[in-house]
C-alpha positions in Angstrom: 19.7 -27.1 5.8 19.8 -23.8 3.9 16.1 -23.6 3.2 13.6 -21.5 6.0 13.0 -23.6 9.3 10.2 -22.2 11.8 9.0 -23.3 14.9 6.5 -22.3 17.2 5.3 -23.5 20.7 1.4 -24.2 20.8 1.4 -21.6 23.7 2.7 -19.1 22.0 1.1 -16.6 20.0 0.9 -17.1 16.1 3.8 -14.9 15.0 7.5 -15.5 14.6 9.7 -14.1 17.6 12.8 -13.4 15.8 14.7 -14.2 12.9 18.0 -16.1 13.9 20.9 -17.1 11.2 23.0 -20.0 12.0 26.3 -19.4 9.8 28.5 -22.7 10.6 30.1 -25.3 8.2 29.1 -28.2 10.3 25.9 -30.1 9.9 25.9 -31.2 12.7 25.8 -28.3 14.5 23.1 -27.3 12.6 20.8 -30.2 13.5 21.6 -29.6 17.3 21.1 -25.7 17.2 17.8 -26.9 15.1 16.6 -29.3 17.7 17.3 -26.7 21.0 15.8 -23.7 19.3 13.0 -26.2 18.0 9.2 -24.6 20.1 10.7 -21.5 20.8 9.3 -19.4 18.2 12.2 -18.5 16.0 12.3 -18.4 12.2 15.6 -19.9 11.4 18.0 -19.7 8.2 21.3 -21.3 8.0 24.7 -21.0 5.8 27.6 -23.1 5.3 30.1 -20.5 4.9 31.0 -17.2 5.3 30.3 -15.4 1.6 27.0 -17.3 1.6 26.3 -16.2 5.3 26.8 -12.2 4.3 24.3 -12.9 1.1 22.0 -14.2 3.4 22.4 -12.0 6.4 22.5 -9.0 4.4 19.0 -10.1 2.3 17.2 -11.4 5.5 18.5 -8.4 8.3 18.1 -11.0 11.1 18.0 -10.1 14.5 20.7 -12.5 15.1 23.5 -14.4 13.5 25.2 -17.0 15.5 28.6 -17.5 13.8 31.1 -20.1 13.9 34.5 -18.9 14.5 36.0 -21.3 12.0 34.9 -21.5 8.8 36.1 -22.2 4.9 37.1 -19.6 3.1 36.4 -15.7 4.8 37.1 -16.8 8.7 34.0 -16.3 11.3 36.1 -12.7 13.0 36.0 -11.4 9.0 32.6 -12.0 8.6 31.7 -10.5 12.3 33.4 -7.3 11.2 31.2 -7.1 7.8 28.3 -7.5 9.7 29.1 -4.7 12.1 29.5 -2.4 9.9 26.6 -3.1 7.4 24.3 -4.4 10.1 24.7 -2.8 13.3 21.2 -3.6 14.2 22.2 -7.2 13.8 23.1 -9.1 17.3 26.0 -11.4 16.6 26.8 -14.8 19.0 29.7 -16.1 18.7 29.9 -20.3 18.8 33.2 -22.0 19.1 34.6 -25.2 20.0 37.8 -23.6 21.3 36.5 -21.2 23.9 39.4 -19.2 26.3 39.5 -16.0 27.9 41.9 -14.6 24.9 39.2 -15.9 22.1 36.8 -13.9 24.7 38.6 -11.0 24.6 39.4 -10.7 20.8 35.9 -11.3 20.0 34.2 -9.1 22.5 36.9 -5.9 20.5 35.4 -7.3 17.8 32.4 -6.6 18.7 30.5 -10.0 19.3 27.6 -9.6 21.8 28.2 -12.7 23.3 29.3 -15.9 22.6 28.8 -20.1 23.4 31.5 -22.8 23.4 30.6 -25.4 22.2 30.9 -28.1 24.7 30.0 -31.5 22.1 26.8 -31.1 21.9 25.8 -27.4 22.9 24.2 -26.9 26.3 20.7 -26.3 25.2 19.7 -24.2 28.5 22.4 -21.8 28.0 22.0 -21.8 24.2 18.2 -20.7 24.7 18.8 -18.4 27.8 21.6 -16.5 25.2 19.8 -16.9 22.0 16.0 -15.3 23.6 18.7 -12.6 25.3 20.3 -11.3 22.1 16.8 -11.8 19.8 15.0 -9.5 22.7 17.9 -6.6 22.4 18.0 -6.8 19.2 13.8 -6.5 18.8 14.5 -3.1 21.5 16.9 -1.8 19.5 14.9 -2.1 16.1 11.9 -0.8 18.0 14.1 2.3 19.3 15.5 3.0 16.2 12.0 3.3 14.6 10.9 5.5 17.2 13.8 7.4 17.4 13.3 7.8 13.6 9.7 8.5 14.0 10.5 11.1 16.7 13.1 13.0 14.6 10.5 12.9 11.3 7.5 14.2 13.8 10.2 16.9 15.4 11.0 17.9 11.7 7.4 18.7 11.1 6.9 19.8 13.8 9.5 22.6 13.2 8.5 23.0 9.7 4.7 23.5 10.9 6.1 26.2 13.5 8.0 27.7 11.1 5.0 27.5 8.2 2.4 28.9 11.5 5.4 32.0 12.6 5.4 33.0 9.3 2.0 33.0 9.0 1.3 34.8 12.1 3.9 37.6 11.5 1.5 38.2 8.2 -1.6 38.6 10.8 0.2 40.7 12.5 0.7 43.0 9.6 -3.0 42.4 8.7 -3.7 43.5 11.8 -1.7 46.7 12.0 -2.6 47.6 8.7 -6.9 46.9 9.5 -6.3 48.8 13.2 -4.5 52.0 10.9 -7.3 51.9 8.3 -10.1 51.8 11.1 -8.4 54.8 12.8 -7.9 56.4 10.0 -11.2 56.0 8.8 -12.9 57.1 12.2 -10.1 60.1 12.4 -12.0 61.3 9.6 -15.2 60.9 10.3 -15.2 63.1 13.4 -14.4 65.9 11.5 -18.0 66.2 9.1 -19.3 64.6 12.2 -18.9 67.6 14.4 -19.7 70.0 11.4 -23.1 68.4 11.4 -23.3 68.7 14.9 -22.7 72.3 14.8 -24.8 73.4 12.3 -27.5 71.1 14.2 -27.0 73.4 16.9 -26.8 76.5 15.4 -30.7 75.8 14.2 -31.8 74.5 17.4 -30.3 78.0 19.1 -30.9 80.7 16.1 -32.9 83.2 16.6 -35.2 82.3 13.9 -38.4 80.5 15.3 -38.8 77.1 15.0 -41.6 75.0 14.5 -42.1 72.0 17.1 -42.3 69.5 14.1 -39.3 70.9 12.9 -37.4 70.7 16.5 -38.4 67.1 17.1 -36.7 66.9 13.8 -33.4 68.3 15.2 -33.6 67.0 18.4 -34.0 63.3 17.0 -31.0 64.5 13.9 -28.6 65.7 16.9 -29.1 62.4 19.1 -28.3 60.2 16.1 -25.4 62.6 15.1 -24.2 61.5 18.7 -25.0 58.1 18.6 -23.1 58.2 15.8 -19.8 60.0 17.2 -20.2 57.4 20.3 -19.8 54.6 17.8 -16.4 55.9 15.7 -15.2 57.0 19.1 -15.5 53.2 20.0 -14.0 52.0 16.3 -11.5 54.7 17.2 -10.5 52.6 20.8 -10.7 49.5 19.8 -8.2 50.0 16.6 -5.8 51.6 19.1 -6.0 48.8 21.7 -5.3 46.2 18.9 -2.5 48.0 17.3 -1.1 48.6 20.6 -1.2 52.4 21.3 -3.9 52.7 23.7 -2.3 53.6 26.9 -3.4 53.9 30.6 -1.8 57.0 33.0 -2.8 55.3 36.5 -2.8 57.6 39.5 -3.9 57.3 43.4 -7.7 57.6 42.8 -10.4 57.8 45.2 -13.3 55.7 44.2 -16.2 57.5 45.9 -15.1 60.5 43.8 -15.1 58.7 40.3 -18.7 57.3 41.4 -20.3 60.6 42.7 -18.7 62.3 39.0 -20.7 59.4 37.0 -23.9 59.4 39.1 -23.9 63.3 38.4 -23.5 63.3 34.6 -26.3 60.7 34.0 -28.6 62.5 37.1 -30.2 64.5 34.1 -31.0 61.5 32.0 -32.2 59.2 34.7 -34.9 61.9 36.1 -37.6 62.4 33.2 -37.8 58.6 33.5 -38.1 58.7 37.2 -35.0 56.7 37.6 -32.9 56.7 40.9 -29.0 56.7 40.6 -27.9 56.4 44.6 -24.6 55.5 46.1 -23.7 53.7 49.0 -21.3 55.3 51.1 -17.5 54.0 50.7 -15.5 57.1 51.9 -13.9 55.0 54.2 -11.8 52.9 51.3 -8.3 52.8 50.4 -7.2 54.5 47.3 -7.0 53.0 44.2 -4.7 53.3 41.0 -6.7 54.3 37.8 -6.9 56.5 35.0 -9.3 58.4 36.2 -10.7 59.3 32.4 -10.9 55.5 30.9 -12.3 54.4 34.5 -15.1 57.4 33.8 -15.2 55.7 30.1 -16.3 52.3 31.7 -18.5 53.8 34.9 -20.4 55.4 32.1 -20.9 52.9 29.5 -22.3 50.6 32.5 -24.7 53.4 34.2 -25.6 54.4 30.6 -26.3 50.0 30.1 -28.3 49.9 32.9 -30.6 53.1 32.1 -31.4 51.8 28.8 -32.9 48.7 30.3 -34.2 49.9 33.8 -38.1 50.6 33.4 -39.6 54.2 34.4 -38.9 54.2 38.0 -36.2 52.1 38.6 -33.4 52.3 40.5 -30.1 52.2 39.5 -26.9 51.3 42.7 -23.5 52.0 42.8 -21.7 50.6 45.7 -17.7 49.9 46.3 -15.8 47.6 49.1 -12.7 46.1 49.5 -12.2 42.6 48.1 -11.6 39.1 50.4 -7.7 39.4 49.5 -8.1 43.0 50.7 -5.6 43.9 47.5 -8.4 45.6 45.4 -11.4 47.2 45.5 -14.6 46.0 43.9 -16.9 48.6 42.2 -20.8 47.4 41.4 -23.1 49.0 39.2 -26.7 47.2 39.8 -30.3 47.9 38.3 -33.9 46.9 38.5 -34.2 46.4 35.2 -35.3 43.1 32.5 -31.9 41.2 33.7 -29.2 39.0 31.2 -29.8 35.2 30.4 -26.9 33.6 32.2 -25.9 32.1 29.2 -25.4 35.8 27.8 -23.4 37.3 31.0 -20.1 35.9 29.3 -21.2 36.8 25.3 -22.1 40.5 26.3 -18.6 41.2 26.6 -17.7 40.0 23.2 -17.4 42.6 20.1 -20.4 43.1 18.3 -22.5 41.1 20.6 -26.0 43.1 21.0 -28.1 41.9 23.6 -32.1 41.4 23.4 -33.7 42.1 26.8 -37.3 41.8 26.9 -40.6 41.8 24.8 -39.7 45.5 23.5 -36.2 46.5 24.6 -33.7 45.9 22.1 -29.7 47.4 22.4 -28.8 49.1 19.3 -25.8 49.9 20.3 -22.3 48.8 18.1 -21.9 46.1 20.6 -18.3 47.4 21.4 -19.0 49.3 25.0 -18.4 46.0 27.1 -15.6 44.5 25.2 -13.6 48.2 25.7 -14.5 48.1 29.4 -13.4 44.7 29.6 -9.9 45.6 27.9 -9.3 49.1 29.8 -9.8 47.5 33.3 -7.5 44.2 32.2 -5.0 47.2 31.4 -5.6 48.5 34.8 -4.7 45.1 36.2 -8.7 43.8 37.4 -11.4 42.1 35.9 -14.9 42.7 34.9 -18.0 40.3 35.2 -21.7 40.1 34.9 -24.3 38.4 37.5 -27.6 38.8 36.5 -31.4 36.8 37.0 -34.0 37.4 34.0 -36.2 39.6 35.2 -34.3 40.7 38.4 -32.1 43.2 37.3 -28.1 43.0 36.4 -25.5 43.7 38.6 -21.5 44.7 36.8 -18.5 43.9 38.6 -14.8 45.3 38.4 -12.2 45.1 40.0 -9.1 47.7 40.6 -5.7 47.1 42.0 -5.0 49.6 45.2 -2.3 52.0 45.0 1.0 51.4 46.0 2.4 53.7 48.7 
């Protein structure tokens, strides 16, 4: 009865359930064992003796070996210990014929995980009930072992992928430092032929030699594009500063009725040959906030200077100011008549680079890096910055600034 013996209950799915060796010198103790175990699923191998047992337990890796005490040549306790060391995995039972509490004792320090006496014949209950108890550990600890394994190879990548993705990241960061030094180097530069151009533009627009009014239109048109230009590498100029990190705020107690009247005042000019209104609704009455009062003029003006562009000759451009629900900040508004935002834009406008259509005719030609500095000089002031808008019924911008503290 050396050969492979499986059985399977009808009931039972199609699959063996274990893999039990029966390592005993008596054939008749094989035919019993074969006879109890017979339906319950096992695949079953058998030895006559101890060398041959090893071979087979060591070729096989069974789930369990159920090992006479006695047998010829290496005795059952010699081949327990083999087995313990080469197949820990391996649940060992021991049988015996001679059962007592010191035989229970020795084997258990041997390491046996349990053990039957045999009683001539077996008791088959208690043979099944031990036999489906070892096979099942021994299944759980296979499976644990394999995840545990699995774990420690995922955990491995897992650290090799952080490692690979740190490593890689430091490099961005350089990338980055070195593309934020090279963009403010680059617009460093540029300001200075920029405001030579801008000075000699003057000096022809103001010289006492008499112009023509072709060739003033011609200046006139040259000196805004020579500012539109300086707007834009004054932008470059931020936004390289903010990513390599030196861009700093000075917050101080600040009234926000003052920082809106300033705005309203230096845009007054611009608005009234369009027959646009800037007005402000009264908001002496609030708190003070903290803010640098030079960025915050930065972002009041890029958003007035937004909303003129796309407010239609006689318009009306709002700025209003009130406390927030959590009474912890104050909420600034800037709100037009003009074309409006798609809803689907009021998120994208504050992205870099994004240029916004509004309208049949109106088209921003700006660099499309106002918003996202206003967005990332009031995060540094501690608020937040949104857009509501209807097409067709204007655009209102929101902010938010942190009160001062006492």
């Amino acid at each position: 009865m050396d050969s492979f013996f499986t059985t399977r209950n009808d009931s039972e799915e199609d699959s063996v359930r274990g893999t039990v060796l029966v390592i005993d010198d008596t054939p008749l103790n094989q035919d019993i064992l074969t006879d109890i175990l017979h339906g319950e699923g096992y695949a079953l191998h058998f030895a006559a003796d101890g060398e041959s047992g090893l071979e087979k337990a060591r070729r096989l890796k069974p789930d369990l070996v159920l090992l006479d005490l006695v047998l010829p040549g290496i005795m059952g306790t010699d081949v327990l210990a083999i087995l313990k060391r080469e197949l820990p995995e391996t649940m060992v039972i021991l049988t015996t014929a001679y059962g007592s509490e010191e035989i229970a004792i020795t084997a258990i320090r041997a390491g046996v995980n349990d053990y039957i006496i045999n009683k001539r014949p077996f008791d088959a209950a208690e043979v099944r009930e031990v036999v489906k108890r070892a096979v099942t550990e021994a299944i759980l600890r296979r499976e644990n072992q394999r995840l545990q394994t699995e774990l420690r190879l995922k955990n491995e990548q897992l650290a090799q992928q952080y490692a690979e993705l740190q490593t890689a990241y430091e490099r961005l960061k350089e990338l980055d430092k070195a593309k934020a030094s090279f963009f403010s180097m680059v617009s460093h530069d540029l300001r200075h032929p920029i405001a030579v151009a801008k000075g000699y533009l003057e000096l022809i627009r103001t010289g006492t030699e008499e112009l023509s009014d072709e060739t003033q239109s011609y200046v006139q048109v040259a000196e805004q594009e020579m500012r539109h230009i300086a707007e834009m590498v004054d932008e470059v100029l931020d936004l390289s500063r903010m990513d390599a990190g030196y861009y700093n705020i000075d917050c101080q107690p600040t009234q926000v009725g003052m920082m809106l009247h300033q705005a309203r005042v230096a845009f007054r000019a611009q608005a009234a040959p369009r027959n646009i209104t800037i007005q402000i609704e009264p908001c002496d009455d609030l708190p003070l906030v903290s803010a640098d009062v030079l960025r915050m003029n930065q972002v009041l003006s890029n958003l007035i200077e937004n909303a003129l562009k796309f407010t239609p000759e006689g318009g009306q451009i709002t700025l209003r100011a009130f406390p927030t629900d959590g009474k912890d900040q104050v909420e600034i508004e800037v709100r037009d008549t003009g074309v409006g935002i798609e809803p689907e834009e009021t998120e994208k406008i504050f992205e870099r680079f994004y240029r916004l259509k509004r309208g049949e005719q109106v088209e921003d030609k700006g660099s499309g890096l106002g918003l996202a500095i206003c967005r990332e000089i009031v995060r540094l002031h501690g608020g937040r910055i949104w857009a509501e808008s209807e097409t067709g019924r204007g655009a209102a911008f929101h902010l938010t600034l942190p009160l001062a503290q006492d």
